[in-house]
N, C-alpha and C positions, 0 to 999 in steps of 0.2 A: 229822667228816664221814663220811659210810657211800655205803653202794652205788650207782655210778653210775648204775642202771636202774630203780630203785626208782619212781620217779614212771610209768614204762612199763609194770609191772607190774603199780602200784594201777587204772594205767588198763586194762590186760587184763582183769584180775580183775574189774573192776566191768562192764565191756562183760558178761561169760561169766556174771555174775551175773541183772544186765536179761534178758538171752536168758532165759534159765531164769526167770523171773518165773509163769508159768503152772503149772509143778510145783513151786513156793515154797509155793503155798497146802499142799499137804497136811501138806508137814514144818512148816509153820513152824505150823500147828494142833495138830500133837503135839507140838511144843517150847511153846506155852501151855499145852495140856493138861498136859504134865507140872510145867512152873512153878505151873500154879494148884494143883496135887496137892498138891508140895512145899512150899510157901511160903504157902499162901491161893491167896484170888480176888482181895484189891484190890492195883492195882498200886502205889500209894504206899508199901505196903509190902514191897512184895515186889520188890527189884531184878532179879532176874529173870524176872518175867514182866514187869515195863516195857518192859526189852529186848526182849523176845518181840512184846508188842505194840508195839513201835516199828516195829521190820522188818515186822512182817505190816504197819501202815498204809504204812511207806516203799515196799510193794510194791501197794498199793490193792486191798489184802484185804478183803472185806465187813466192815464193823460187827457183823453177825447173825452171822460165820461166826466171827470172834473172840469174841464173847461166849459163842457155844456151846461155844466149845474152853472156855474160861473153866469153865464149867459143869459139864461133862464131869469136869474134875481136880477142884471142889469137892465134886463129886456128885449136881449139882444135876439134869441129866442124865445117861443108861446111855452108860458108853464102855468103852473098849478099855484096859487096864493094859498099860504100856509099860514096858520094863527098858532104862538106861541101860546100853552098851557102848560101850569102845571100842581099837580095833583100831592096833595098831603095826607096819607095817613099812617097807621102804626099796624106793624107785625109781630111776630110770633113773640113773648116773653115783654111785651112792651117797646119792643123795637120800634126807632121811626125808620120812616120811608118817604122819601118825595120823590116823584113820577116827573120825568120832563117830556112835555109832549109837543110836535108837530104836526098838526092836521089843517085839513080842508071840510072835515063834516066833526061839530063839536058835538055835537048831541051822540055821535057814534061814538066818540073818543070816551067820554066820561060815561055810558054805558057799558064799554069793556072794560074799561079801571076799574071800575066798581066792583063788575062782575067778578075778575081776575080776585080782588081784595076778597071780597063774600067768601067765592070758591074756598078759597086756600086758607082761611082762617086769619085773614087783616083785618082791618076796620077803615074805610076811608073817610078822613074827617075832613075840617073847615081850612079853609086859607089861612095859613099861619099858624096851624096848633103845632106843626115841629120845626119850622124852616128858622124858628133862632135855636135850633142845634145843631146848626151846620152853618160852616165858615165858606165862602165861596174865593177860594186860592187853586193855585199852582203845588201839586207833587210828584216831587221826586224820591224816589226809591232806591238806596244804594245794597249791596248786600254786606254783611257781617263780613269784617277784616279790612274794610275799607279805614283806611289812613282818618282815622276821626278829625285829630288837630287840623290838616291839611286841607282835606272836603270844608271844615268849619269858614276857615282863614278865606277859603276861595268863594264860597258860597257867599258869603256875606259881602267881603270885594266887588260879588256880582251884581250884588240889590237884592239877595233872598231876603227874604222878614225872618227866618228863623231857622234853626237847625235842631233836631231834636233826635236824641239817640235813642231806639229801643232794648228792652231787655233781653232781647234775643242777637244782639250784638248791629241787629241793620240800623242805619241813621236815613231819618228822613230830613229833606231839605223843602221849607216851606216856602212858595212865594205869592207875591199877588196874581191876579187871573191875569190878565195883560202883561204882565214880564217872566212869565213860565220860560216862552221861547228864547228872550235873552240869557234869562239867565243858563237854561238847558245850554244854550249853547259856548258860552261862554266858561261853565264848569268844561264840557265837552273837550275846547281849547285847552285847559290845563289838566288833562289827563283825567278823568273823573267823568265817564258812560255810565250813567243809572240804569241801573235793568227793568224799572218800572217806572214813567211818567205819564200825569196826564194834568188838564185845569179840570177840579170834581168841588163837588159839596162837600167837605171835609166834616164829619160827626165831632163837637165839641167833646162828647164822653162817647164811650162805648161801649157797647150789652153784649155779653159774649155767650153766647151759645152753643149747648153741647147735644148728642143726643139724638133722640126726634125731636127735640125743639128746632135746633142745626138742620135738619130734614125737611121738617114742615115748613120753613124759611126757606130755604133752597128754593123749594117749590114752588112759594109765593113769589120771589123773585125771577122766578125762570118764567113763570106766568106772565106778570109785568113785563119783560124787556122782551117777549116773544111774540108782544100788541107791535101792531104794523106801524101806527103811530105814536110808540112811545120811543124816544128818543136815547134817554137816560135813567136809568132808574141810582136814588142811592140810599143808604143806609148807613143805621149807628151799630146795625148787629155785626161782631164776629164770630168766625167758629172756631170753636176751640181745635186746637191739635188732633 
Protein backbone atom coordinates (compact mmCIF):
# COMPACT_ATOMS: atom_id res chain seq x y z
CA UNK A 1 0.00 0.00 0.00
CA UNK A 2 1.53 3.71 -0.77
CA UNK A 3 0.45 7.10 -0.36
CA UNK A 4 -2.84 8.04 0.96
CA UNK A 5 -3.32 11.16 -1.49
CA UNK A 6 -2.11 9.85 -4.47
CA UNK A 7 -5.46 9.44 -6.36
CA UNK A 8 -5.88 13.59 -5.25
CA UNK A 9 -2.97 14.37 -6.86
CA UNK A 10 -3.27 12.41 -10.32
CA UNK A 11 -6.52 14.24 -10.12
CA UNK A 12 -4.75 17.77 -9.55
CA UNK A 13 -2.15 17.19 -12.03
CA UNK A 14 -4.44 16.12 -14.84
CA UNK A 15 -7.00 19.24 -14.04
CA UNK A 16 -3.46 21.70 -14.16
CA UNK A 17 -2.70 19.79 -17.25
CA UNK A 18 -6.38 20.32 -19.31
CA UNK A 19 -5.74 24.08 -18.20
CA UNK A 20 -2.68 24.33 -20.16
CA UNK A 21 -3.90 22.35 -23.16
CA UNK A 22 -3.57 25.75 -25.42
CA UNK A 23 0.38 26.11 -24.83
CA UNK A 24 0.77 22.13 -25.21
CA UNK A 25 0.69 22.59 -28.85
CA UNK A 26 4.12 24.30 -29.10
CA UNK A 27 6.03 21.99 -26.61
CA UNK A 28 4.54 19.01 -27.52
CA UNK A 29 5.62 19.98 -31.63
CA UNK A 30 9.25 20.24 -30.42
CA UNK A 31 9.01 16.98 -28.49
CA UNK A 32 7.73 15.34 -32.20
CA UNK A 33 10.23 17.31 -33.71
CA UNK A 34 12.89 16.12 -31.93
CA UNK A 35 11.65 12.30 -31.64
CA UNK A 36 11.23 12.27 -35.52
CA UNK A 37 15.04 13.76 -35.64
CA UNK A 38 16.12 11.12 -33.21
CA UNK A 39 14.48 7.93 -34.13
CA UNK A 40 12.81 8.47 -37.73
CA UNK A 41 9.37 9.87 -38.98
CA UNK A 42 7.22 6.50 -38.69
CA UNK A 43 5.88 6.12 -35.31
CA UNK A 44 5.70 2.25 -35.40
CA UNK A 45 8.94 2.39 -35.07
CA UNK A 46 9.84 4.85 -33.14
CA UNK A 47 8.51 4.52 -29.50
CA UNK A 48 8.98 7.78 -28.87
CA UNK A 49 7.52 9.69 -31.08
CA UNK A 50 4.33 7.46 -30.62
CA UNK A 51 4.25 8.96 -27.36
CA UNK A 52 4.74 12.22 -28.75
CA UNK A 53 1.98 11.73 -30.98
CA UNK A 54 -0.38 10.34 -28.64
CA UNK A 55 -0.35 13.36 -26.14
CA UNK A 56 -0.46 15.90 -29.11
CA UNK A 57 -3.80 13.81 -30.35
CA UNK A 58 -5.04 13.34 -26.45
CA UNK A 59 -4.81 17.05 -26.45
CA UNK A 60 -6.70 17.67 -30.11
CA UNK A 61 -3.57 18.92 -31.87
CA UNK A 62 -4.14 19.44 -35.58
CA UNK A 63 -3.28 16.39 -37.90
CA UNK A 64 -1.21 19.11 -40.35
CA UNK A 65 0.48 20.68 -37.18
CA UNK A 66 1.80 17.05 -36.25
CA UNK A 67 2.89 16.02 -39.39
CA UNK A 68 4.81 19.13 -39.81
CA UNK A 69 6.56 18.81 -36.54
CA UNK A 70 7.15 15.16 -38.10
CA UNK A 71 8.75 16.67 -41.06
CA UNK A 72 10.59 19.31 -39.59
CA UNK A 73 12.95 16.38 -37.48
CA UNK A 74 13.15 14.27 -40.71
CA UNK A 75 14.10 17.18 -42.74
CA UNK A 76 11.40 17.13 -44.88
CA UNK A 77 10.77 20.73 -43.92
CA UNK A 78 13.32 23.92 -42.58
CA UNK A 79 13.14 23.96 -38.59
CA UNK A 80 14.77 25.03 -35.61
CA UNK A 81 17.56 22.40 -33.95
CA UNK A 82 16.77 21.87 -30.43
CA UNK A 83 19.32 20.67 -27.61
CA UNK A 84 17.99 18.49 -24.94
CA UNK A 85 18.64 19.83 -21.11
CA UNK A 86 17.83 19.16 -18.18
CA UNK A 87 17.90 20.96 -14.93
CA UNK A 88 18.06 19.64 -11.06
CA UNK A 89 17.08 21.23 -8.24
CA UNK A 90 15.01 21.31 -4.92
CA UNK A 91 11.82 23.14 -3.71
CA UNK A 92 9.71 24.14 -1.01
CA UNK A 93 10.16 21.72 2.33
CA UNK A 94 13.18 19.92 0.57
CA UNK A 95 11.25 18.79 -2.45
CA UNK A 96 13.21 17.74 -5.52
CA UNK A 97 12.54 18.98 -9.03
CA UNK A 98 14.00 18.17 -12.42
CA UNK A 99 13.22 20.52 -15.36
CA UNK A 100 13.21 19.00 -18.82
CA UNK A 101 14.02 21.35 -21.38
CA UNK A 102 13.98 21.92 -25.17
CA UNK A 103 15.75 24.85 -26.54
CA UNK A 104 17.82 26.52 -29.29
CA UNK A 105 19.53 29.34 -27.17
CA UNK A 106 21.14 27.44 -23.79
CA UNK A 107 22.41 30.41 -22.06
CA UNK A 108 18.67 31.71 -22.13
CA UNK A 109 17.23 28.40 -21.10
CA UNK A 110 19.30 28.10 -17.73
CA UNK A 111 19.07 31.85 -17.05
CA UNK A 112 15.23 31.50 -16.59
CA UNK A 113 15.33 28.17 -14.50
CA UNK A 114 17.34 29.74 -12.36
CA UNK A 115 15.49 32.81 -12.26
CA UNK A 116 12.04 30.82 -12.06
CA UNK A 117 13.98 28.56 -8.89
CA UNK A 118 15.57 32.09 -7.12
CA UNK A 119 12.05 33.82 -7.47
CA UNK A 120 9.77 31.29 -5.86
CA UNK A 121 11.99 29.92 -3.13
CA UNK A 122 14.05 26.68 -4.93
CA UNK A 123 17.48 26.16 -5.13
CA UNK A 124 18.92 24.90 -8.46
CA UNK A 125 21.49 22.63 -8.06
CA UNK A 126 24.26 20.26 -9.96
CA UNK A 127 23.51 17.38 -12.47
CA UNK A 128 22.61 14.48 -10.43
CA UNK A 129 21.94 15.91 -6.88
CA UNK A 130 18.02 14.39 -7.22
CA UNK A 131 17.62 12.39 -10.59
CA UNK A 132 18.35 8.93 -8.58
CA UNK A 133 14.91 9.88 -6.85
CA UNK A 134 13.12 9.25 -9.68
CA UNK A 135 12.53 6.11 -11.65
CA UNK A 136 11.92 7.02 -15.44
CA UNK A 137 8.59 4.49 -16.31
CA UNK A 138 5.21 4.39 -17.65
CA UNK A 139 1.84 5.44 -15.30
CA UNK A 140 -1.29 4.37 -15.06
CA UNK A 141 -3.82 5.59 -13.01
CA UNK A 142 -7.01 3.67 -12.22
CA UNK A 143 -9.58 5.11 -9.79
CA UNK A 144 -10.74 3.48 -6.49
CA UNK A 145 -13.41 0.46 -7.04
CA UNK A 146 -11.57 -0.79 -9.69
CA UNK A 147 -11.55 -4.79 -9.73
CA UNK A 148 -8.05 -4.99 -8.01
CA UNK A 149 -7.39 -8.92 -8.59
CA UNK A 150 -8.49 -8.51 -12.20
CA UNK A 151 -6.56 -5.02 -13.25
CA UNK A 152 -3.51 -7.19 -11.41
CA UNK A 153 -3.88 -10.58 -13.37
CA UNK A 154 -4.29 -8.32 -16.71
CA UNK A 155 -1.57 -5.82 -16.03
CA UNK A 156 1.08 -8.11 -15.50
CA UNK A 157 -0.14 -10.56 -18.66
CA UNK A 158 0.57 -7.19 -20.32
CA UNK A 159 4.46 -6.71 -19.38
CA UNK A 160 3.60 -4.06 -16.59
CA UNK A 161 6.70 -4.22 -13.88
CA UNK A 162 4.23 -3.66 -11.19
CA UNK A 163 0.92 -2.96 -9.62
CA UNK A 164 0.70 -0.98 -6.62
CA UNK A 165 -2.52 -0.25 -4.71
CA UNK A 166 -2.96 3.02 -2.90
CA UNK A 167 -4.49 3.89 0.44
CA UNK A 168 -7.10 5.94 -0.92
CA UNK A 169 -8.41 2.70 -2.62
CA UNK A 170 -6.76 3.89 -6.50
CA UNK A 171 -4.20 1.28 -7.95
CA UNK A 172 -1.46 2.43 -10.01
CA UNK A 173 -0.08 0.21 -12.66
CA UNK A 174 3.76 0.57 -13.23
CA UNK A 175 5.60 0.04 -16.63
CA UNK A 176 8.79 0.65 -18.52
CA UNK A 177 9.00 3.97 -20.64
CA UNK A 178 8.75 2.07 -24.06
CA UNK A 179 5.93 -0.38 -23.22
CA UNK A 180 3.51 2.33 -21.46
CA UNK A 181 1.54 2.22 -25.12
CA UNK A 182 1.45 -1.63 -25.20
CA UNK A 183 0.60 -2.09 -22.27
CA UNK A 184 -2.23 1.13 -22.10
CA UNK A 185 -3.45 -0.54 -24.78
CA UNK A 186 -3.67 -3.89 -24.18
CA UNK A 187 -5.28 -3.34 -20.32
CA UNK A 188 -7.66 -1.08 -22.74
CA UNK A 189 -8.59 -4.43 -24.69
CA UNK A 190 -9.70 -6.13 -21.47
CA UNK A 191 -11.85 -3.69 -20.15
CA UNK A 192 -9.68 -1.50 -17.91
CA UNK A 193 -9.56 2.70 -19.26
CA UNK A 194 -7.22 4.39 -16.63
CA UNK A 195 -8.28 7.90 -16.12
CA UNK A 196 -4.77 9.01 -15.84
CA UNK A 197 -1.69 7.99 -17.88
CA UNK A 198 1.51 9.21 -18.94
CA UNK A 199 5.71 8.00 -19.37
CA UNK A 200 7.10 10.68 -16.17
CA UNK A 201 9.94 10.53 -13.65
CA UNK A 202 8.16 8.73 -11.13
CA UNK A 203 9.58 10.16 -7.33
CA UNK A 204 11.11 7.10 -5.42
CA UNK A 205 9.59 8.71 -1.93
CA UNK A 206 7.56 11.49 -1.58
CA UNK A 207 7.31 14.94 0.56
CA UNK A 208 3.80 15.87 1.14
CA UNK A 209 2.93 19.22 1.62
CA UNK A 210 0.26 21.19 3.26
CA UNK A 211 -0.41 24.77 3.74
CA UNK A 212 1.67 27.66 2.22
CA UNK A 213 4.27 25.33 1.85
CA UNK A 214 1.53 23.50 -0.90
CA UNK A 215 1.18 27.27 -2.01
CA UNK A 216 4.76 28.38 -2.33
CA UNK A 217 5.31 24.98 -4.48
CA UNK A 218 2.37 25.49 -6.68
CA UNK A 219 3.93 28.61 -7.45
CA UNK A 220 7.37 27.38 -8.11
CA UNK A 221 6.12 24.92 -10.31
CA UNK A 222 3.75 26.96 -12.23
CA UNK A 223 6.82 29.34 -12.73
CA UNK A 224 8.84 26.26 -14.27
CA UNK A 225 6.37 24.82 -16.76
CA UNK A 226 5.20 28.51 -17.86
CA UNK A 227 9.36 28.80 -19.32
CA UNK A 228 8.77 28.58 -23.28
CA UNK A 229 11.45 26.06 -23.14
CA UNK A 230 10.72 23.83 -20.42
CA UNK A 231 9.30 20.94 -21.58
CA UNK A 232 8.40 18.84 -18.41
CA UNK A 233 8.85 19.66 -15.07
CA UNK A 234 8.57 16.85 -12.16
CA UNK A 235 8.63 16.39 -8.66
CA UNK A 236 8.62 14.33 -5.27
CA UNK A 237 6.33 16.88 -3.52
CA UNK A 238 2.51 16.12 -2.96
CA UNK A 239 -0.20 18.17 -1.40
CA UNK A 240 -1.94 17.11 1.06
CA UNK A 241 -5.96 16.86 0.77
Amino acid sequence: MAGHSKWANIQHRKGRQDEKRGAAFSKLAKEITVAAKMGGGDPGFNPRLRLAVDKAKAVNMPKDKIENAIKKGTGELEGVSYEEIRYEGYGIGGSAIMVDCLTDNRTRTVADVRHAFSKYGGNMGTDGCVAFQFKHCGQLMFAPGTNEDALMEAALEAGAEDVLTNDDGSIEVVTGPWEFTSVKEALEKAGFAAEFGEVTMKPENAIELSGDEAARMQKLLDALESLDDVQEVYTSAEFAD
